[in-house]
MITOR-30223 format. One record per residue: y, z, x of N, C-alpha, C in turn. Coordinates in nm, 3 decimals, decimal comma. Example, Ala and Ser with C-alpha at 12.3 -4.5 7.8 and 13.67 -1.06 7.14 Angstrom:
% MITOR-30223
[[-0,569 0,780 1,319] [-0,450 0,780 1,230] [-0,330 0,780 1,320]],
[[-0,225 0,708 1,285] [-0,106 0,714 1,367] [0,003 0,787 1,290]],
//
This chain:
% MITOR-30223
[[2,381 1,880 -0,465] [2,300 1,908 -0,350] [2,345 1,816 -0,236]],
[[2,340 1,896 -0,103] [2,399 1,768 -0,029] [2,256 1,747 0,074]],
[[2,226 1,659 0,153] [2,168 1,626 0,267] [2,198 1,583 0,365]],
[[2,103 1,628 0,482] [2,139 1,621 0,570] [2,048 1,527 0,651]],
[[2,057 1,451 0,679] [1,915 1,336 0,747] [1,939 1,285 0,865]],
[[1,796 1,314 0,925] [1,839 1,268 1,070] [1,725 1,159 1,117]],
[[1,806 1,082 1,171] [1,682 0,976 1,235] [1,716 0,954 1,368]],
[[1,643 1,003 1,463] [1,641 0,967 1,586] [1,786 1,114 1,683]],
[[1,871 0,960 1,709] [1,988 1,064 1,673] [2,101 1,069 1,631]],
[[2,058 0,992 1,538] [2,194 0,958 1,434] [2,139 1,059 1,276]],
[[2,256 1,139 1,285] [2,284 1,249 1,149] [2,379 1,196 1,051]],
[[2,320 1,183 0,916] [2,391 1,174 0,794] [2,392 1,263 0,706]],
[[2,515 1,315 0,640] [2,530 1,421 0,597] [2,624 1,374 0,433]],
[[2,587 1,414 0,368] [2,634 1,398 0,190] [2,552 1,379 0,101]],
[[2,598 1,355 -0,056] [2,509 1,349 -0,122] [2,434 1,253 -0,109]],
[[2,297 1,224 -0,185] [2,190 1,142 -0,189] [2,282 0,975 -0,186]],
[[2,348 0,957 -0,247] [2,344 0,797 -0,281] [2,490 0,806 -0,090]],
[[2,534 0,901 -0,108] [2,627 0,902 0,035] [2,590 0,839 0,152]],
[[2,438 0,925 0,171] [2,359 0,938 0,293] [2,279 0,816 0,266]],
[[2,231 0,760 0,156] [2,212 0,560 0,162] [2,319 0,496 0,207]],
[[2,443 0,488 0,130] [2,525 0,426 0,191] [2,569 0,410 0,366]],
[[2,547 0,498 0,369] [2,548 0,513 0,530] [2,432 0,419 0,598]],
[[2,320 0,508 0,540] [2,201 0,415 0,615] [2,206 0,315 0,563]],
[[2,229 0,236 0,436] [2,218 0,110 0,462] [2,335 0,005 0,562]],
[[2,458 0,106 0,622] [2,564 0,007 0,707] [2,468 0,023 0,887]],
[[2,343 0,081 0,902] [2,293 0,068 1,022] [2,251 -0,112 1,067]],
[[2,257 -0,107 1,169] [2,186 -0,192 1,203] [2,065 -0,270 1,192]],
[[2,044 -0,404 1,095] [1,900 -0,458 1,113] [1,856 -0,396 0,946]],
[[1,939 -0,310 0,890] [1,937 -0,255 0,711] [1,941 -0,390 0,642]],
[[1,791 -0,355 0,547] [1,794 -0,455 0,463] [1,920 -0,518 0,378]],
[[1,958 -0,622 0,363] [2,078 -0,659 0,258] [2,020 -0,599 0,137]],
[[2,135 -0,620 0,038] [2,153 -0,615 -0,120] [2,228 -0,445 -0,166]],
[[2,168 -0,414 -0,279] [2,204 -0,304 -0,274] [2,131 -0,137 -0,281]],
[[2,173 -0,087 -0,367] [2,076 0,027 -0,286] [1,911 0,021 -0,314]],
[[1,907 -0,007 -0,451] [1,795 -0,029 -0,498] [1,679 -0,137 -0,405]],
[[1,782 -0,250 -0,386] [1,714 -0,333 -0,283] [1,678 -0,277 -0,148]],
[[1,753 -0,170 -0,083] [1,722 -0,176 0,027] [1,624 -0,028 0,040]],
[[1,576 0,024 -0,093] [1,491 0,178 -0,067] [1,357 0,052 -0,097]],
[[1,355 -0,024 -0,199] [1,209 -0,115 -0,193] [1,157 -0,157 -0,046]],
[[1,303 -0,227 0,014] [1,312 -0,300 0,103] [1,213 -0,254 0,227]],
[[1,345 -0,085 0,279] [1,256 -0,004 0,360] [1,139 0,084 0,326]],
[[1,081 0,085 0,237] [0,954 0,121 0,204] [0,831 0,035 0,259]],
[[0,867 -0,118 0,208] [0,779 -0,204 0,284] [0,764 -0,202 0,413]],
[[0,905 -0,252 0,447] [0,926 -0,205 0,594] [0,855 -0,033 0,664]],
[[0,871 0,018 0,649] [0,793 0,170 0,655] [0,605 0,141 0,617]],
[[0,605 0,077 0,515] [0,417 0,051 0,516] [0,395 -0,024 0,615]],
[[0,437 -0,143 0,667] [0,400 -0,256 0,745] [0,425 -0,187 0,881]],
[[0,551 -0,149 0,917] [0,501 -0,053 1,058] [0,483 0,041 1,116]],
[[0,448 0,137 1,042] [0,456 0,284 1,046] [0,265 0,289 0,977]],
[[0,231 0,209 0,833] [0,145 0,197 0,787] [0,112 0,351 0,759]],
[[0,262 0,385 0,640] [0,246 0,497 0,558] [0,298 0,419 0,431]],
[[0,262 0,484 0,352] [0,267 0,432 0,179] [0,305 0,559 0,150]],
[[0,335 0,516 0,002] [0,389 0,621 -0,097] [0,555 0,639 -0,077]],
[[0,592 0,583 -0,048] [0,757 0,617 -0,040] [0,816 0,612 -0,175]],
[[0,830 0,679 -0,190] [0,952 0,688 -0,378] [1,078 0,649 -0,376]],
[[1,115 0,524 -0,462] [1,214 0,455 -0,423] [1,249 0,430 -0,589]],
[[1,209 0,563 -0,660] [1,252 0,552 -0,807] [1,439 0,584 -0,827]],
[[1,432 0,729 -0,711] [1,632 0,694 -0,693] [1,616 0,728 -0,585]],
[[1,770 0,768 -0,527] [1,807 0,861 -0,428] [1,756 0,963 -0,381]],
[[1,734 1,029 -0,439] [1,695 1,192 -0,427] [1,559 1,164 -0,349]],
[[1,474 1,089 -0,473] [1,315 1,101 -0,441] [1,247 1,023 -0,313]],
[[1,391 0,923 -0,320] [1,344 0,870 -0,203] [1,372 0,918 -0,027]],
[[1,462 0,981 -0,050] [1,512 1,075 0,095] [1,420 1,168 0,105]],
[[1,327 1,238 0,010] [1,262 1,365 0,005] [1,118 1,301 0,045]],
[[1,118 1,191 0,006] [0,967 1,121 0,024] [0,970 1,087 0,228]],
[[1,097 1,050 0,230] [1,080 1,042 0,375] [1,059 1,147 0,475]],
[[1,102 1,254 0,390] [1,094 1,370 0,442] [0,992 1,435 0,470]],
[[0,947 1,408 0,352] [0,758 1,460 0,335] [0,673 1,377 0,427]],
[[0,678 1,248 0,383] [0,581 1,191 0,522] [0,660 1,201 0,674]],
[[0,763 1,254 0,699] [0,793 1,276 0,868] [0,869 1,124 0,932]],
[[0,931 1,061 0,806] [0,960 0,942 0,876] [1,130 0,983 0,931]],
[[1,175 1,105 0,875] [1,300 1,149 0,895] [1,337 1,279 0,874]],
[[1,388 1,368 0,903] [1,437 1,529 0,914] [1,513 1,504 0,796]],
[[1,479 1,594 0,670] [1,562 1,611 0,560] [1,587 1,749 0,555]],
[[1,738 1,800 0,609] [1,771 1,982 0,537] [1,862 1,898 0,388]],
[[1,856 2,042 0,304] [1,903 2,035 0,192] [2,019 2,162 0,185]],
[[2,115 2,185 0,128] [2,237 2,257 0,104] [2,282 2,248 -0,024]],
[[2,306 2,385 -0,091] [2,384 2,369 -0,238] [2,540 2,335 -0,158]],
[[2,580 2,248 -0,274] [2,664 2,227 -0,271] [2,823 2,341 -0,292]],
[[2,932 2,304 -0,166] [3,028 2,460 -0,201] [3,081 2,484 -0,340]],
[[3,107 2,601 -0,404] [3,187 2,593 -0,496] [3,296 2,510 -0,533]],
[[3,333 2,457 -0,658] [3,441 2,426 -0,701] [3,571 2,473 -0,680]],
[[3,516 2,583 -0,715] [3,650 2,701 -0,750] [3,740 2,720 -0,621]],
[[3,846 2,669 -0,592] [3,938 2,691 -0,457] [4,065 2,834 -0,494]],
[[4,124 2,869 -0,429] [4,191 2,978 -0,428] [4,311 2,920 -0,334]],
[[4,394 2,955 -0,355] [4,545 2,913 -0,343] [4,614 3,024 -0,264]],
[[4,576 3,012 -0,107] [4,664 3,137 -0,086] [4,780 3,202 -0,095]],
[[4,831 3,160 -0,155] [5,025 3,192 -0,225] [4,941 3,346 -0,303]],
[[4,847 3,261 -0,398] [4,790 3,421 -0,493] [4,682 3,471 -0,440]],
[[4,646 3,481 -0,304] [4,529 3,524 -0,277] [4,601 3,671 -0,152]],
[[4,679 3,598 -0,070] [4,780 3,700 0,000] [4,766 3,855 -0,092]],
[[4,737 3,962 -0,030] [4,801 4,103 -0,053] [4,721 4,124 -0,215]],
[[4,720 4,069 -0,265] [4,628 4,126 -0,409] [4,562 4,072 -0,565]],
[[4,507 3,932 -0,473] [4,442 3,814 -0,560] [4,305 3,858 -0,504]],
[[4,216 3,735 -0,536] [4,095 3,770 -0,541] [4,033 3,774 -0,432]],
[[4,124 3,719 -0,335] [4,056 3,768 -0,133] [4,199 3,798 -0,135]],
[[4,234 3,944 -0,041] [4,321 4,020 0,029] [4,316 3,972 0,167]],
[[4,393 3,898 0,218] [4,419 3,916 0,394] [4,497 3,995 0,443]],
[[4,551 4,099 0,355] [4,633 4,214 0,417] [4,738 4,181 0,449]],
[[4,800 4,253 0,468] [4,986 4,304 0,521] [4,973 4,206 0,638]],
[[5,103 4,146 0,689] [5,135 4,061 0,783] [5,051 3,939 0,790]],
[[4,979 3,877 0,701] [4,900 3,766 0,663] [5,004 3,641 0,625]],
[[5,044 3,562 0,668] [5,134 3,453 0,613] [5,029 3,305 0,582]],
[[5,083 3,311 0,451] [5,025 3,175 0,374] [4,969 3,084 0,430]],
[[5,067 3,049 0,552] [5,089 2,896 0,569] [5,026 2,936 0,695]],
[[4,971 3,048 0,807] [4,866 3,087 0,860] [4,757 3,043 0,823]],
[[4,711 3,076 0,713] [4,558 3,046 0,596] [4,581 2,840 0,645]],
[[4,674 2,798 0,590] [4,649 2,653 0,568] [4,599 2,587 0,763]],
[[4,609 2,644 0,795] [4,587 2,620 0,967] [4,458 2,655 1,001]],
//
């Protein structure tokens, strides 16, 4: 699953532990590591915001918890397929056709 989180107007986009990493290189982000810094900003979030309940059991629960109380814009996205296709075999009669006069190395551009 990937996310997408926005605070203010700065957008972070990847998976759950991605989109920490990020927020924790902001400015004025609690030290330590991740664990330390979802406790961290939770407190921080009760003391000046004076909302509770933030879930800071992992990643996931804790981006979704911010989400729910409005402390930050959370969209969510399945993640793209695995499966890539190689246009060498996809040209003229693999599993996507780009038709006659389609060149490979077109696709890679």
């Amino acid at each position: 699953m990937l996310y997408k989180v926005t605070i203010g107007e700065d957008v972070y986009l990847g998976r759950p532990e991605e989109v920490l990493a990020f927020m924790m290189q902001a400015e004025g982000a609690p030290p330590g590591d991740m664990a330390a810094y979802m406790v961290a900003m939770a407190a921080r979030i009760g003391e000046r915001l004076d909302v509770g309940g933030i879930d800071t059991s992992d990643e996931v629960a804790f981006l979704d918890s911010l989400g729910e109380k409005g402390i930050v814009q959370v969209e969510t996205f399945e993640e793209p397929s695995l499966e890539r296709v190689d246009p060498e075999e996809a040209v003229g009669d693999g599993p996507l056709a780009y038709g006659p006069g389609v060149d490979p190395d077109d696709v890679d551009l």
